[in-house]
C-alpha positions in Angstrom: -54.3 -18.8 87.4 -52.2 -17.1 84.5 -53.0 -13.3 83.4 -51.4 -10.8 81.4 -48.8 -8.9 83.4 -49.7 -6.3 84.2 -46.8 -3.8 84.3 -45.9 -1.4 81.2 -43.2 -2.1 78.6 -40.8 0.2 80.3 -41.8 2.3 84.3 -41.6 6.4 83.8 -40.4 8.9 86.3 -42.3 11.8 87.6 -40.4 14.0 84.9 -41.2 11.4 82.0 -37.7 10.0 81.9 -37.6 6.0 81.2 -36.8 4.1 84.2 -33.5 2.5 83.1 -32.5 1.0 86.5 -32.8 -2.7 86.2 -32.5 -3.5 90.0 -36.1 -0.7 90.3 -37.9 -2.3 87.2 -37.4 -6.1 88.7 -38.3 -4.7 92.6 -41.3 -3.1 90.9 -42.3 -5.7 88.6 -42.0 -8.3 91.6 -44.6 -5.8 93.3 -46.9 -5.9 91.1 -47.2 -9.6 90.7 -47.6 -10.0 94.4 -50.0 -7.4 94.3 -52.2 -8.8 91.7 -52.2 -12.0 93.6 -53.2 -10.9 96.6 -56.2 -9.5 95.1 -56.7 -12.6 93.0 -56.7 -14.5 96.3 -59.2 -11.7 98.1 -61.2 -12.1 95.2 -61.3 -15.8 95.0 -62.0 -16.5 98.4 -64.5 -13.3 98.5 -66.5 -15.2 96.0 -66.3 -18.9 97.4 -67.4 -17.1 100.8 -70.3 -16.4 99.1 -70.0 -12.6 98.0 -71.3 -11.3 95.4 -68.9 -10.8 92.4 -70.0 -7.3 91.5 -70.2 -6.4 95.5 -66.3 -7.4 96.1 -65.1 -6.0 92.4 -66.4 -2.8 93.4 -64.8 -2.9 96.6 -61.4 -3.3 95.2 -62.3 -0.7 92.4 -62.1 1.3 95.1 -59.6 0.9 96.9 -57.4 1.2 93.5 -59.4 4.5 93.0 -58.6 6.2 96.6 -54.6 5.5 96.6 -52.8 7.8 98.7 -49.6 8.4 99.9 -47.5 10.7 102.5 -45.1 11.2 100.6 -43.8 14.6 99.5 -42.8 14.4 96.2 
């Protein structure tokens, strides 16, 4: 399945500053795409399992919604 990509026209640092690194933009633009089809595959085989569309959309809703991370920055 096609879909829009999802990334922006150009990635931001913490301070604002365009991401100008080409080497970072592909690695997180390569990220992204793997990410979104993963979930396309969760949701997809969610749905032929039986789930309820709404049930396993919310489900990933939230696990986009409760990111974390250790990092210190």
């Amino acid at each position: 399945m096609k879909y829009k990509k999802p990334y922006p026209k150009f990635w931001q640092s913490k301070d604002n500053k365009k991401i100008s690194c080409k080497e970072k933009i592909k690695i997180l633009n390569n990220n992204i795409d793997e990410l979104q089809d993963l979930i396309n595959q969760i949701y997809d085989e969610a749905i032929i399992m039986g789930v309820k569309k709404d049930q396993i959309e919310k489900i990933i809703n939230n696990i986009t919604n409760n990111l974390s991370t250790d990092l210190d920055v």
